[in-house]
C-alpha positions as CSV (number, residue, x, y, z in Angstrom):
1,X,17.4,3.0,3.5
2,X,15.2,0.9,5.8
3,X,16.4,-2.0,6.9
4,X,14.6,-5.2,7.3
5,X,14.9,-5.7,11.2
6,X,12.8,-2.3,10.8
7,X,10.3,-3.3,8.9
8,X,9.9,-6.5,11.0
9,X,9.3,-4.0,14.0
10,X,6.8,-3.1,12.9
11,X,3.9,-4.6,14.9
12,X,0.6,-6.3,13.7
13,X,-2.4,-4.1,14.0
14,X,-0.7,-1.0,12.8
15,X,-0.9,1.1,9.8
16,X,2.2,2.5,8.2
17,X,1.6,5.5,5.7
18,X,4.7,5.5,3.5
19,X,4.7,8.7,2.0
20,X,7.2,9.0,-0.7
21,X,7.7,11.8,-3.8
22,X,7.7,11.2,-7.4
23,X,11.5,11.2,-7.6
24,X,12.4,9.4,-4.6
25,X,13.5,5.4,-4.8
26,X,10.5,4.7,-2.7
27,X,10.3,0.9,-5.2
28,X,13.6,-0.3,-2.8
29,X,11.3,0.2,0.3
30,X,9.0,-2.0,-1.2
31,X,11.6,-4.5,-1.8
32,X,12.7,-4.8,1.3
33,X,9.1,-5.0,3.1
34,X,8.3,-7.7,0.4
35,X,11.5,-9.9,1.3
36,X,11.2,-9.1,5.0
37,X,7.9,-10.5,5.1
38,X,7.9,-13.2,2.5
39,X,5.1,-13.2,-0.7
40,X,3.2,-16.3,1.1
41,X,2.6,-13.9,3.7
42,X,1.9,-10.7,1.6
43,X,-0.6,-9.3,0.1
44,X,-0.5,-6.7,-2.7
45,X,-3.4,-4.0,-3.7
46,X,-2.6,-3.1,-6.5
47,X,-4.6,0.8,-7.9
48,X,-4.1,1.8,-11.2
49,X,-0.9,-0.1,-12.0
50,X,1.1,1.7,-9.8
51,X,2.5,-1.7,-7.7
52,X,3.6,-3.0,-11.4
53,X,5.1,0.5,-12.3
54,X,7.2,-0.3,-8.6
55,X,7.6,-3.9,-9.9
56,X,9.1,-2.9,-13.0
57,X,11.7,-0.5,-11.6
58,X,13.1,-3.0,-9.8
59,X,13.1,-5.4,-12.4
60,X,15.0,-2.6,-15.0
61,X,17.1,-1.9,-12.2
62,X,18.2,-5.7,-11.7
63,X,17.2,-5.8,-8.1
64,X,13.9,-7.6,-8.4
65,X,13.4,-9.9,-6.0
66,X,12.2,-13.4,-6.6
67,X,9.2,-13.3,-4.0
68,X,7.3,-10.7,-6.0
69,X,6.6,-13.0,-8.7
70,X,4.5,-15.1,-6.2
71,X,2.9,-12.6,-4.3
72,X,-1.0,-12.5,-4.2
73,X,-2.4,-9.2,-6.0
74,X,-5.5,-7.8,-5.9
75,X,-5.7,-5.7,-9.1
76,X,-8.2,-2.4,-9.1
77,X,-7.9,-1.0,-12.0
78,X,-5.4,-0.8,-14.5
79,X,-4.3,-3.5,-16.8
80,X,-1.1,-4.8,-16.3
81,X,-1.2,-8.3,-14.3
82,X,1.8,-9.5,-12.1
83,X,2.5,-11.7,-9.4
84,X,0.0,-13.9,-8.6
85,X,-3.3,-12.0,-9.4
86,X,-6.8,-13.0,-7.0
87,X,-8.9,-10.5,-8.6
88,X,-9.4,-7.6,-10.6
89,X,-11.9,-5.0,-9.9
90,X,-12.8,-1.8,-11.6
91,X,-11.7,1.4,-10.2
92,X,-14.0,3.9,-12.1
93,X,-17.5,3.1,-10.9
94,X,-18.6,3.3,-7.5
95,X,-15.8,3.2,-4.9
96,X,-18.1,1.8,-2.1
97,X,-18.6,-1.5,-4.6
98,X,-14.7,-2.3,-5.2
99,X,-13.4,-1.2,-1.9
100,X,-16.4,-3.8,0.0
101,X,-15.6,-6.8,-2.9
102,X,-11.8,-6.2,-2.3
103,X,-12.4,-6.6,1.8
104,X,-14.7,-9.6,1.5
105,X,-11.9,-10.9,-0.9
106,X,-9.3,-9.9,1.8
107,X,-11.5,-11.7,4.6
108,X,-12.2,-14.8,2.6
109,X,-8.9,-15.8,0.9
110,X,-6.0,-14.1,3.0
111,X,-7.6,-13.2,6.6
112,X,-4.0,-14.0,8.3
113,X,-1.9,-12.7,5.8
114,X,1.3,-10.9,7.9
115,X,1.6,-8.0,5.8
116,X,-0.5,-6.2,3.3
117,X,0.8,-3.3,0.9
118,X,-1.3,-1.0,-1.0
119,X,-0.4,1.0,-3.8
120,X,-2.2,4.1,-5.9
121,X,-4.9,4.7,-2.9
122,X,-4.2,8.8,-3.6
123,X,-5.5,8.8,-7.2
124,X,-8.8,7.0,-5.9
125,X,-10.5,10.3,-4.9
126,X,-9.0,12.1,-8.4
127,X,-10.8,10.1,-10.2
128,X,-14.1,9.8,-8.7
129,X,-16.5,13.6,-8.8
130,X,-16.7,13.9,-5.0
131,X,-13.1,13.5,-4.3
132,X,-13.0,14.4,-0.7
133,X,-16.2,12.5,0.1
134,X,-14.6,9.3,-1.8
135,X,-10.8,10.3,0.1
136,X,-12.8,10.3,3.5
137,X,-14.8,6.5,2.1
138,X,-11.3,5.1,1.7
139,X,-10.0,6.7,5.4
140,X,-12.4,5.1,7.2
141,X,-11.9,2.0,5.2
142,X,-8.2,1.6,6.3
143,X,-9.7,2.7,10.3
144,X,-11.3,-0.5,10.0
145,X,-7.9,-2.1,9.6
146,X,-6.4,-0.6,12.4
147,X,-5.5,-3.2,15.2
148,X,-5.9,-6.4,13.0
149,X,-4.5,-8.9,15.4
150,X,-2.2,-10.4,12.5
151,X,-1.5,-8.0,10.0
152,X,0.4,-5.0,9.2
153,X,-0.5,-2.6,6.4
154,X,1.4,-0.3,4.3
155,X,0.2,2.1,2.4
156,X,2.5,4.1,-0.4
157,X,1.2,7.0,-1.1
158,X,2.7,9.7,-3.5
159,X,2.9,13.0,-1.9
160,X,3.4,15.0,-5.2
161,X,0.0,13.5,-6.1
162,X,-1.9,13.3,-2.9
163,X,-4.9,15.5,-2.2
164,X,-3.8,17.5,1.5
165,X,-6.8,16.8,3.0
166,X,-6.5,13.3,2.3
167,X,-2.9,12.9,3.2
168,X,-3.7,14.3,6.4
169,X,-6.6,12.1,7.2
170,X,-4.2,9.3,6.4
171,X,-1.3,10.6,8.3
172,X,-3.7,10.9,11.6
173,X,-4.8,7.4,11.5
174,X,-1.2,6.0,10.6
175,X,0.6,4.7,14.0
176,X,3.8,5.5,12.2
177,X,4.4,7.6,8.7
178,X,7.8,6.7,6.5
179,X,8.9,9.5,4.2
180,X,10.8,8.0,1.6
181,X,12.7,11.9,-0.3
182,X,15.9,13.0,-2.7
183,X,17.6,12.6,0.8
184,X,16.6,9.3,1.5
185,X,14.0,7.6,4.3
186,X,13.2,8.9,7.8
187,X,10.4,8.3,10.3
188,X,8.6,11.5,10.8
189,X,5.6,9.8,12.8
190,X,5.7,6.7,15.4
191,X,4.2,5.0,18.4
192,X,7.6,4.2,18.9
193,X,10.0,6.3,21.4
């Protein structure tokens, strides 16, 4: 497992792609990223429920820590509401319209927020028509991201669900990518030695 010291090595301005696989205990890594940061300093996107499908794994498993009932969430589709919910946007029209209301949210109401997690961002393009054109939208979304002066961004994405294209184009801009497996959690890209 990852450890906390880890995760707080991790330095502000990159982007961690968290890759994990459907059967994997990739809900623990979260965990630990949440307590290792703290929810006043977290921030939660929550796609399609998937963050409160993590939530409640914990929860069933009786490891749920107390900070993610305080967290900030921005929820994009789905219907399930936890932590403590900003916004909720929906997912199914056009993605240009809920990914630019989620940033201004992002700029106005947590701009120095240390970490920010996002969960479900593969099934964005599998909904929309034009998946890879919407998959290369949300890329260059998170490029924006990249060398935030105070934050650190996660992304968990499910590699049994993941488009290749689009897991690539997320593994190139990552500075480092965790695969959370069966065999447990490794670093298979990092600016790191």
């Amino acid at each position: 497992m990852i450890t906390r010291e880890e995760i707080l090595s991790f330095r502000p301005g990159e982007i961690i792609v968290v890759e994990y696989t459907s059967k994997s205990q990739a809900p623990l890594v979260f965990s630990e990223i949440l307590k290792a940061f703290g929810s006043e300093n977290m921030l939660v996107l929550d796609i399609v429920d998937i963050g409160f499908t993590f939530k409640k794994a914990l929860e069933i498993a009786g490891i749920e820590p107390d900070e993610i009932h305080s967290v900030h969430v921005i929820k994009i589709g789905g219907k399930i509401n936890w932590g403590d919910v900003l916004a909720q946007f929906d997912v199914y029209s056009d993605p240009r319209v809920f990914i630019e209301k989620t940033e201004n949210l992002i700029k106005e109401r947590a701009p120095k927020k240390r970490g920010i997690v996002t969960f479900g961002t593969e099934r964005v393009p599998i909904i929309h028509k034009d998946a890879r054109r919407v998959g290369l939208y949300l890329v260059n979304c998170a490029a924006e991201r990249l060398g935030n002066p105070f934050t650190t961004i996660f992304y968990f994405i499910n590699r049994d669900i993941a488009e290749r294209p689009f897991l690539g184009l997320m593994e190139d801009l990552a500075t480092r990518v965790v695969m959370i497996s069966e065999e447990g959690v490794r670093v298979i890209k990092s600016i790191q030695e």
